[in-house]
C-alpha angles and dihedrals in degrees: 000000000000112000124188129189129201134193135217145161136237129179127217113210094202138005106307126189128208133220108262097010116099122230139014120302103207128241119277140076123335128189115226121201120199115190126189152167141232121245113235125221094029119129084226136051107259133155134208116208117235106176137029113195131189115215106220124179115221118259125202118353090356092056105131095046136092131211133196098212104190115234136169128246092240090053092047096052089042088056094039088052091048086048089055103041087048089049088044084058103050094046092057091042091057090038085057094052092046117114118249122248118258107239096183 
């Protein structure tokens, strides 16, 4: 069986929580890693993804570790859709309080 594993980044604009993990993860830059297989009989190359991970630094008394907390693709864009609607909000809110120019 060939496995490959590819990397990618995703940013959170504000504290995000996922689905069967406790707690907030605050806002920043998270490492995703993707691994997958390749399907085997076919008469092209395909791969079928077996595992979504979460890259998550330690806080507290855990800072200086890292954890690969398993999560699945639906959870993460869900997460990534409420990030950006929360980030959408806040943009027109501030947008709303801002002073007008003074066009004298």
């Amino acid at each position: 069986m060939t496995l490959r594993s590819t990397r990618s980044t995703v940013t959170f604009s504000n504290a995000f929580t996922l689905s069967g993990y406790p707690g907030d993860l605050p806002a920043g830059d998270y490492e995703v890693l993707v691994e997958e297989e390749l399907l085997q009989g076919l008469s092209f190359e395909a791969y079928r993804r077996t595992a979504t991970y979460l890259t998550v630094r330690g806080r507290g008394s855990r800072a200086g570790r890292t954890e690969l907390r398993a999560i699945s693709d639906r959870d993460l864009e869900k997460a990534l859709r409420r990030d950006q609607a929360a980030t959408e909000r806040n943009d027109h809110g501030d947008a709303a309080l801002s002073p007008q120019e003074d066009r004298s």
